[in-house]
C-alpha positions in Angstrom: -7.9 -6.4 37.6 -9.4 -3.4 38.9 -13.4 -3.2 37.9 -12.4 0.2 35.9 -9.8 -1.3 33.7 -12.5 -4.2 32.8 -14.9 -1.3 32.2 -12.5 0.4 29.9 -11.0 -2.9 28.1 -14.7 -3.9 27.2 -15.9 0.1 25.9 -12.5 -0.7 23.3 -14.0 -0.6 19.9 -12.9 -3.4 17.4 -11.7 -0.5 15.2 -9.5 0.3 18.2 -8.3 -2.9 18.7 -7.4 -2.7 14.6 -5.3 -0.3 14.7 -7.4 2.0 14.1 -6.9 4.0 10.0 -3.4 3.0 9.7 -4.2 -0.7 10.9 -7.3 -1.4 8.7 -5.3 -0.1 6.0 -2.3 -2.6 6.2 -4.9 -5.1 6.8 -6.7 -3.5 3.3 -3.1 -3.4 1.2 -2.8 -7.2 2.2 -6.3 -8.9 1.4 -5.6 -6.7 -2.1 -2.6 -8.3 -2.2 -3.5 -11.4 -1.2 -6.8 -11.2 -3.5 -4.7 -10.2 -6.4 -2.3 -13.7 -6.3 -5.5 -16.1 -5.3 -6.5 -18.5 -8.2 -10.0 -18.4 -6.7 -10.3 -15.0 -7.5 -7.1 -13.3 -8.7 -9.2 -13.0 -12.6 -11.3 -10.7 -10.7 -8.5 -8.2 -9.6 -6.2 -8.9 -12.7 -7.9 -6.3 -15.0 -7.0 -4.0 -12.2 -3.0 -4.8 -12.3 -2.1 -2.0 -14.3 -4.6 0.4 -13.0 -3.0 1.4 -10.0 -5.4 4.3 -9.3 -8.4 2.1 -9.9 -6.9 0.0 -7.1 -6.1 2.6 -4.8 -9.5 3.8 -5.2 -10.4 0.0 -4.3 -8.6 0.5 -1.7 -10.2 3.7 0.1 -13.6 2.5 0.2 -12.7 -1.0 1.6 -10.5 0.6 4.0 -13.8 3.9 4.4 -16.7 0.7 5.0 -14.2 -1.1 7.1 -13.8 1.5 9.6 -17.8 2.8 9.9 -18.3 -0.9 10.4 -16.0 -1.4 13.3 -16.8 1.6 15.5 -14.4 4.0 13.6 -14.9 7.6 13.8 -15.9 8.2 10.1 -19.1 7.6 8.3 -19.2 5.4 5.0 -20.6 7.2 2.0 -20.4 5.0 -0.3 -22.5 1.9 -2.2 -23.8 -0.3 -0.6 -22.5 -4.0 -0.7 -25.4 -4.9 -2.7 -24.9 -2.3 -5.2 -21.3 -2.0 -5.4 -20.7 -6.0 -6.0 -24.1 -5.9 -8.3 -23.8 -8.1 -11.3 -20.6 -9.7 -10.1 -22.1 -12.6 -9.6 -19.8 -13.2 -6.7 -20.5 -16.9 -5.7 -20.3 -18.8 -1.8 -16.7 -20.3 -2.7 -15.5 -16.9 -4.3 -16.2 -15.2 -1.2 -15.0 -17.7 1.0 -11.9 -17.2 -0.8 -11.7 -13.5 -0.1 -12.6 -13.7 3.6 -10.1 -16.4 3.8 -7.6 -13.7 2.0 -8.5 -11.1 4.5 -8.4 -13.4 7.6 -4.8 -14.6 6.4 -4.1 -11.2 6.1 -4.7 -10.5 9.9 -2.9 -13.7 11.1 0.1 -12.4 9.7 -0.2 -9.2 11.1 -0.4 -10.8 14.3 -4.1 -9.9 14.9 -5.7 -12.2 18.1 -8.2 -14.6 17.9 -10.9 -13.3 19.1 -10.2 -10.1 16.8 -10.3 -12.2 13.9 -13.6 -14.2 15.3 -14.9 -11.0 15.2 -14.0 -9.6 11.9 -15.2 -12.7 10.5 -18.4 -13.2 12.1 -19.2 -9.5 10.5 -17.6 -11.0 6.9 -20.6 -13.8 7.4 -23.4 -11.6 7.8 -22.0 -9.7 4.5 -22.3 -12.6 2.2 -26.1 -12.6 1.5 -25.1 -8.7 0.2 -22.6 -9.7 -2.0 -23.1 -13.6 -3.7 -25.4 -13.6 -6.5 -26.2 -10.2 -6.6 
């Protein structure tokens, strides 16, 4: 490998490596999916089943804080984690549940290993943000 191809295979962003919009967002309509069927915490996304611009809206801002927080081009303007999942009272097993959702999700989309390390590792350092706030 010439030292210019390692140069330019380690400046690829994990957004790259995504997909980029249209990849984050199959990734995005799966965990929904995905979240939507879980008994863990399906009641949470049930009262959105026939609400399917509430969803899409979901949807937008999952997909808008997914890509500022992978290198994406775009900034995210919206809540923060803290606020937006306020009162929730989201607990450890919950959200477990939902990484677990998204992980899946990327797995079956044929995401590697390492990707999905890394996606992860950045789902961990959200949790304090989003259980028992």
């Amino acid at each position: 490998m010439t030292s210019q191809l390692a140069r330019d295979l380690q400046s690829v962003t994990l957004y790259q490596r995504l997909g980029g919009a249209a990849g984050i967002r199959r990734i995005v309509d799966g965990a929904v999916a995905a979240h939507m069927d879980n008994p863990l915490i399906g009641h949470r996304f049930a009262p959105y089943a026939d609400q399917p611009e509430r969803v899409e809206e979901i949807k937008r801002h999952t997909c808008d804080f997914f890509a500022a927080g992978s290198g994406g081009p775009d900034d995210y303007r919206g809540r923060s984690m803290a606020d937006a999942h306020r009162g929730m009272e989201i607990d450890a097993t919950e959200y477990d549940a939902a990484c677990d959702d998204i992980l899946g999700t990327m797995r079956a989309l044929h995401y590697d290993a390492p990707t999905r390390g890394e996606v992860g590792e950045i789902l961990q350092s959200l949790k304090p943000e989003i259980t028992h706030v």
